[in-house]
N, C-alpha and C positions, 0 to 999 in steps of 0.2 A: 504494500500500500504506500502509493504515495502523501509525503507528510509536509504539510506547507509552515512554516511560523507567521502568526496573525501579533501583530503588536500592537496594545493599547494605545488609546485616545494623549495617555500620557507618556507613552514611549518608556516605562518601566518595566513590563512585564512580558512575555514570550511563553507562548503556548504552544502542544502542536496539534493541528487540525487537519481532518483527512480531506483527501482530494472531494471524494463526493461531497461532504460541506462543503469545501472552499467554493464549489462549482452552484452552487445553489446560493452560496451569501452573493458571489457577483452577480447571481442575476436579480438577487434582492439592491444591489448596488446600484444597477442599470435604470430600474426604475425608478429608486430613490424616491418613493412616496409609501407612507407606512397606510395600509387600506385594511376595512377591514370586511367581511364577509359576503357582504352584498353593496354595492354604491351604484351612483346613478339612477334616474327616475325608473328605471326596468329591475333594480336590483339583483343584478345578475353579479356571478361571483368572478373577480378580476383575478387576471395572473398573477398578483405579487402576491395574493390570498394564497394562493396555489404552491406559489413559493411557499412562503411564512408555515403551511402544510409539508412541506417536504424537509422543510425545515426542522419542526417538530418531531415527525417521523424517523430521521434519518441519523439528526447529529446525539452524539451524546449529553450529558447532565455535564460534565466537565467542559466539554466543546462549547456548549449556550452560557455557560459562567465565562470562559475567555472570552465569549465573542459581547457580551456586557460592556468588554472595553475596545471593540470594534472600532476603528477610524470612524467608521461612517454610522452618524445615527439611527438612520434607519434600519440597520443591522442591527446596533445596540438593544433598539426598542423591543423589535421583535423575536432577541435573544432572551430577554428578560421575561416578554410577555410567554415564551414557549415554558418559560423555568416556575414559573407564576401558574402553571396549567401542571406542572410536574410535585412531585411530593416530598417531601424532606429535604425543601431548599430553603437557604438562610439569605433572605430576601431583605430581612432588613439592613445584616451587613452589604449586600449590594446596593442597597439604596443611599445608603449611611453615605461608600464611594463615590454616589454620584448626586451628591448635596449641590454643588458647584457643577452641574454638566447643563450647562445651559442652552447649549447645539439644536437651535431654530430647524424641526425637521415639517416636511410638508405633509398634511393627513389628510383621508377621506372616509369618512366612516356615512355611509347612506346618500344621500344627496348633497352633502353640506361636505365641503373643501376650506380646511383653514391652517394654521401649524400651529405648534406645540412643543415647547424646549422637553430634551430628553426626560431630564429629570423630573419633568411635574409627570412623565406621562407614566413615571415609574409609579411616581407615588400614588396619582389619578388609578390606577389600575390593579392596586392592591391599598385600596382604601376598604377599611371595614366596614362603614356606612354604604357602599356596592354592594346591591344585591347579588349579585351577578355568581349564581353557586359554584360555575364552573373553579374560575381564578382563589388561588389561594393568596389569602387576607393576611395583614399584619394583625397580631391582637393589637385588641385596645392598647394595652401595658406600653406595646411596641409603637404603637401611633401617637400615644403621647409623646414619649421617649422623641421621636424624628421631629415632634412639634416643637420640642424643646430644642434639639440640635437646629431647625431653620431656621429659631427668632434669633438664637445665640451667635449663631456661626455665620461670616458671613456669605453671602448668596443672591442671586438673582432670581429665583425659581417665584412664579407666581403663589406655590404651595405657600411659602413667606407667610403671604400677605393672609392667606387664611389661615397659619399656623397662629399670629400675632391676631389676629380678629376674635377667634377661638379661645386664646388664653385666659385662664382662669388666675383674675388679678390677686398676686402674691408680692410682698415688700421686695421680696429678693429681684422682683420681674422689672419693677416700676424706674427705677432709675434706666434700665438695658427699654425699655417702652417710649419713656418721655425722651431719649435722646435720638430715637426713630424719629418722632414728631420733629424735635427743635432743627435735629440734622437732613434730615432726611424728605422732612413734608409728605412720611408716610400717614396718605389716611385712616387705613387700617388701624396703626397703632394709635393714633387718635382717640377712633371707637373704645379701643382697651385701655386707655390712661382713662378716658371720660368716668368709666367704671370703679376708679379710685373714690371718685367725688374729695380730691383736696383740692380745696378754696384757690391754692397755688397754680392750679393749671383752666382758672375762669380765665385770665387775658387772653391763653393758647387758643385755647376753645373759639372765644370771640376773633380772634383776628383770624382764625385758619379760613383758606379757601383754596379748592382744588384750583393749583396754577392749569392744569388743561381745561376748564371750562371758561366760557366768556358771557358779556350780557350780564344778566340777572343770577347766571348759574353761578353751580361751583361750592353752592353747601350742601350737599350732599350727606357729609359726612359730618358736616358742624353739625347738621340737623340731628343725624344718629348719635351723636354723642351726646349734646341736650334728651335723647331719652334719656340714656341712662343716667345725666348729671343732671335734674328739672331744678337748678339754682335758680332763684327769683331773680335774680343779675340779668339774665338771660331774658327774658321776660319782653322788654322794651325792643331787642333788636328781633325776635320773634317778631312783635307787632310790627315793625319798622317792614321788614321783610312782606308779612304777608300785605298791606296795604300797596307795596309797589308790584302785589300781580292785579291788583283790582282791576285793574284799566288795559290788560295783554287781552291781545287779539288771538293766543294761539297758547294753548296749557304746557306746562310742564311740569314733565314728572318727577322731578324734586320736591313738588308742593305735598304731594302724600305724605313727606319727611317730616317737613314742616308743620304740615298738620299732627304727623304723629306726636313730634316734638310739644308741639302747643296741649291738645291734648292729654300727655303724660303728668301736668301740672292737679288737676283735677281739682280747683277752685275757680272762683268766682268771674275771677279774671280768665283763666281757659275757656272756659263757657263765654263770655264776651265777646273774647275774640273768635271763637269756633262758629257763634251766628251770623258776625260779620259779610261773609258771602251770602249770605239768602237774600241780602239786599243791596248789599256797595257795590257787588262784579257787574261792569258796564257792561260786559256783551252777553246778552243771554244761553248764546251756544257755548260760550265759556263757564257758564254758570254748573250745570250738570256737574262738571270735572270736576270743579270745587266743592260741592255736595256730596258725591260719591268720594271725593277722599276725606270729607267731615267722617261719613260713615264709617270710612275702615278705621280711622284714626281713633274714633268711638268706642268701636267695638275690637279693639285690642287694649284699649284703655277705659274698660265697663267702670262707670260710677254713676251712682244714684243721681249727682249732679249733672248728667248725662242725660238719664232716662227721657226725661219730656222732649230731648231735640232728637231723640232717635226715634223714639213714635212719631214724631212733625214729619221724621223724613221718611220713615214707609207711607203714612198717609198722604203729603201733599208731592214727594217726589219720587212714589214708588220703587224705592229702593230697599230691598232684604235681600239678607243671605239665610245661611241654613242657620248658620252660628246665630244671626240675628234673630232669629224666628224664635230657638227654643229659649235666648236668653228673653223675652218678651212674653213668652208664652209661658214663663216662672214669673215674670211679675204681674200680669194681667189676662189671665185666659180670657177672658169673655174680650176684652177689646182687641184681643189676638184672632178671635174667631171672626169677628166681623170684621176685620181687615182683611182677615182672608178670603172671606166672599168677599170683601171687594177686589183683591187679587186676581180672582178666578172669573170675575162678575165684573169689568169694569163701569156696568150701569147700576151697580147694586148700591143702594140709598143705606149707609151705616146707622144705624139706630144704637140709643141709650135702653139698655138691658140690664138687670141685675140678674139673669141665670148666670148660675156657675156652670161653664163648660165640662164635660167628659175628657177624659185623655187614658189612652193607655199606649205602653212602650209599642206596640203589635204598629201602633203607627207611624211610627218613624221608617224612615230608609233614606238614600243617600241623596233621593232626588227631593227637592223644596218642596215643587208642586206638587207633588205626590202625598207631603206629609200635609200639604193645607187640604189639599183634598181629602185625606185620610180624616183629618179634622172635622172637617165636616161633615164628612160623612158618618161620625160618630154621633153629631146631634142636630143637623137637622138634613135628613135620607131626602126628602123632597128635592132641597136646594141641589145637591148635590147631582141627585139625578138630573136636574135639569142641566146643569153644567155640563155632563158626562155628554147630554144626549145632544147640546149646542155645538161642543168639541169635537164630535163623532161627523160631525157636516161640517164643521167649519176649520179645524186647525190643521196645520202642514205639516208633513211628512215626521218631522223631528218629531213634534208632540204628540202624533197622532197613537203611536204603540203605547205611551204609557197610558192614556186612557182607555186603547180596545182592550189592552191586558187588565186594566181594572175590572171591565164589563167580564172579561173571561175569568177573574179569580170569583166575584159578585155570582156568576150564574145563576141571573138573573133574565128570562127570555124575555122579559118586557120590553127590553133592549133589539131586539129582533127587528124591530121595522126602520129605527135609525140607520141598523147596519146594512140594510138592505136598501137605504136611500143612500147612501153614501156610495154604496157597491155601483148603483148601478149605472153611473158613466165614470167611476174610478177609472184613471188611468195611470197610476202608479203602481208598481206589485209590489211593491215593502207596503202599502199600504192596501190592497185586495185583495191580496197569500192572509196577511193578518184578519182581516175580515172573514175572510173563509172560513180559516181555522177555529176562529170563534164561534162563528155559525156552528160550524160541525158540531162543539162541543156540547150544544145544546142537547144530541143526540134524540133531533128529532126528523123525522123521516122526511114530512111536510116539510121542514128546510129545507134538508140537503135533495131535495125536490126543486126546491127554488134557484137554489145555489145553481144548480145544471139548467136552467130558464133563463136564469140574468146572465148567465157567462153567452145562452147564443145570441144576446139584443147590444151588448158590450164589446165590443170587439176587441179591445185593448184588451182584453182578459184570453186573448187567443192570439198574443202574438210574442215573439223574440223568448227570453228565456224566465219570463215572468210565465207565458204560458206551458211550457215545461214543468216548471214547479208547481204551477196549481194541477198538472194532470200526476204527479207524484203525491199530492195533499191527496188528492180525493181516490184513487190508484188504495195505495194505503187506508184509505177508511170504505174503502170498497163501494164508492158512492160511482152510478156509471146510469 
C-alpha cells in the first residue's frame, strides 16, 4: 500500500494516510464546498456528499483524527464530522485544537449557500442542544468547559460570542467581560456585564451602540441589557428613544427591544410609556408594528399592571397568542369566552355576563383557534355550531381541516348538509378527500350514496391526482 504524509494546518504534525484516502480527500479538495445530503430546490444528493461517504466508509478513526488538521478546511470539516458519527472519539480535545481555526470554508446545506469558519462548524455540530441522534455530542460538563476556554482564550470563532452571551455571571468572569465591552465593543458581553446590575457599568450601558448600525439603529443590544439591568437611570433615554420612532414611515425591529426593555420596569411609568403608541405613531400602517411589539413585550413581562392594556389589545387590535389566551383565560374566563366569539365571530356583539365559564384540560392543543373553539364549545354548543357550519362554506384551505376534523371527532350528522354544500363545486382535494372522508365516517349508506352523485355533477372531483385519491378513499370503504 501506498503511504502518502498529510501535514497539518500548522505544519507540526505528520501522519501516514493510505492512497485510497488520499484519493478521495483531493477530490473532497477539488470541490472545496463542505455540502450536505440533499441541496438545491430538487434536493438531490451532490458529489462531495458522495465523497464525505467514501470518506467515512473507507478511511480509518486515526486517518479522520490526522486529517482534523488537513490544509484544507473543507477536508478538516468533514474529517471531524465523519469522527462525530464514529464512537469513542475524544472530540472535545479536537475541538479544544481548533479554538483559533478560523478558515472561512464555503457551505451548502438545502437550498441556502453561505460559509462558516472551521471551528464554529466543529462546535455547531457537536453541540448538545442538537437534536440531531445521529452525531455524537459533547456532554454538558464538556460544553461548559469549551465555553469557558472561548471567553478566556483568545479567538475569532462566532461560538465566542455565544459562549460570553450564555455565561453564567461569576466575580471571577466580570473583570475578563467588562474588558470585552471597554476593548472590544463586544455586544455580546455587554448583555452578560448588564447581568451584574453594578451601578459602575450604567454610563457603559448608556453610551454603547453597535458601530455597524446607522440612522436611528444600533441598540440593539443597549436595549437587551436594560432587560436584564431595569435601572431607573435608564428610564429617560428609553423614553427619549421611543418618541423618535413616532413619526418613521417604515418599522424596525429593534423596537420589540425597546419595548421589551420598557416593559421589564413594570410600574407606572412602563405603563405610560407602553400606551404611548395607541395614539402619538403618525402613520397608521406603522401603528400595528408598534402594538404587536407592546404585546410581546407584555407578555414576557406578565404584571397585573399590565392586565387592562393586554385585554384593550385582543379587543380593539385583535391581537393573541396561545401564551396570551391561557394567561387571560386565568384571570377572567367569562371575558375570555366572549372575546373568543368575537374571535371566531367577527360580527358577534360582546355582552356583560356574570356566568362563570366551563374549562377543562381535554381543550387545549397547540392550535389557538382550536382551543377558542374548544371553549366554546364547552358552553355554548349552539354558537359554536354555527361557527363550524359558517367555516365549512366559507374558510380557505389552511383553516379549512381543522374544523372538518372537529365535525369528524363531534360525529355529529347534523353537519351533513354543510358538507355537502361545500362538496359540491369544491375544487381543491386537501379540501374534498377531507370532506369525503368525513362523510364516510358517518357510516351511512344514504351518504356515501351521495358522495358517488356529487363526484358525477363536480368534475374537479374527477381529475389529476386528487381524483386518484378519492377512488383509493372510497376503493377502501368499499363505497362503488
Amino acid at each position: 500500500m501506498t503511504v502518502f504524509l498529510i501535514w497539518s494546518c500548522s505544519g507540526k504534525n505528520a501522519s501516514e494516510i493510505s492512497n485510497e484516502t488520499l484519493l478521495i480527500v483531493k477530490k473532497i479538495e477539488k470541490i472545496n464546498v463542505l455540502m450536505g445530503s440533499a441541496v438545491g430546490s430538487s434536493g438531490h444528493k451532490p458529489n462531495q456528499y458522495e465523497n464525505f461517504e467514501e470518506l467515512k466508509k473507507n478511511a480509518s478513526k486515526q486517518e479522520l483524527i490526522t486529517l482534523t488538521n488537513h490544509s484544507n478546511g473543507v477536508v478538516r470539516c468533514y474529517s471531524f464530522w465523519a469522527l462525530a458519527l464514529s464512537e469513542n472519539i475524544d472530540l472535545f480535545s479536537i475541538i479544544k485544537d481548533h479554538i483559533n481555526d478560523d478558515t472561512q470554508v464555503k457551505t451548502q446545506f438545502g437550498c441556502s449557500g453561505s460559509t462558516e469558519k472551521v471551528g464554529d462548524f466543529f462546535i455547531n455540530l457537536v453541540n448538545p442542544k442538537d437534536e440531531d441522534s445521529d452525531i455524537t455530542k459533547l456532554t454538558p460538563d464538556e460544553f461548559n468547559k469549551l465555553d469557558s476556554l472561548l471567553i478566556h482564550k483568545e479567538n475569532n470563532l462566532y461560538a465566542r460570542y455565544d459562549a460570553i452571551a450564555n455565561a453564567v455571571p461569576t466575580a471571577y468572569l466580570y473583570s475578563k467581560v467588562r474588558e470585552m465591552v471597554v476593548k472590544h465593543n463586544n455586544q455580546n458581553a455587554l448583555i452578560t456585564l448588564s447581568k451584574y446590575k453594578n451601578p459602575h457599568d450604567i454610563e457603559l450601558i448608556l453610551k454603547n451602540r453597535d458601530p455597524d448600525e446607522d440612522g436611528e439603529s444600533g441598540y440593539f443590544y443597549t436595549y437587551k441589557a436594560i432587560q436584564n439591568f431595569p435601572d431607573p437611570i435608564f428610564l429617560p433615554f428609553l423614553e427619549k428613544k421611543l418618541n423618535e420612532t413616532l413619526d418613521n414611515d417604515r418599522y424596525d425591529g429593534e423596537w420589540l427591544q425597546l419595548y421589551m426593555a420598557i416593559a421589564s420596569y413594570k410600574n407606572q411609568k412602563s405603563l405610560e410609556l407602553l400606551t404611548i403608541p395607541f395614539t402619538k405613531v403618525k402613520h397608521q400602517d406603522i401603528k400595528k408594528y408598534h402594538i404587536k411589539f407592546v404585546y410581546e413585550a407584555i407578555i414576557v413581562n406578565k404584571s397585573k399592571l399590565y392586565d387592562d392594556l393586554l385585554w384593550k389589545i385582543w379587543q380593539d387590535e385583535n391581537i393573541i397568542t396561545q401564551e396570551g389566551f391561557e394567561y387571560l383565560l386565568q384571570l377572567n374566563k367569562t371575558k375570555t369566552l366572549e372575546l373568543s366569539k368575537k374571535e371566531l365571530n367577527s360580527n358577534y356583539q360582546i355582552k356583560n355576563t356574570n356566568t362563570i365559564p366551563k374549562i377543562n384540560q381535554s381543550m387545549f392543543s397547540q392550535n389557538l383557534e382550536e382551543n377558542m373553539l374548544n371553549f366554546v364549545l364547552l358552553n355554548d354548543k349552539v354558537f359554536a355550531y354555527n361557527v363550524i357550519n359558517d367555516k365549512i362554506i366559507n374558510t380557505n384551505v389552511n383553516d379549512f381541516e381543522m374544523y372538518c376534523s372537529k365535525i369528524l371527532e363531534l360525529k355529529d350528522p347534523s353537519f351533513t348538509e354543510i358538507l355537502f354544500k361545500r362538496l359540491k363545486n369544491e375544487d381543491n382535494p386537501h379540501v374534498y378527500l377531507q370532506i369525503v372522508e368525513t362523510l364516510i365516517s358517518f357510516k351511512d349508506e344514504s351518504i356515501n350514496k351521495r358522495i358517488l352523485e356529487t363526484r358525477k355533477k363536480n368534475k374537479n372531483m374527477n381529475q389529476d391526482w386528487g381524483s386518484e385519491a378519492l377512488d383509493e378513499i372510497l376503493k377502501k370503504n368499499k363505497i362503488k
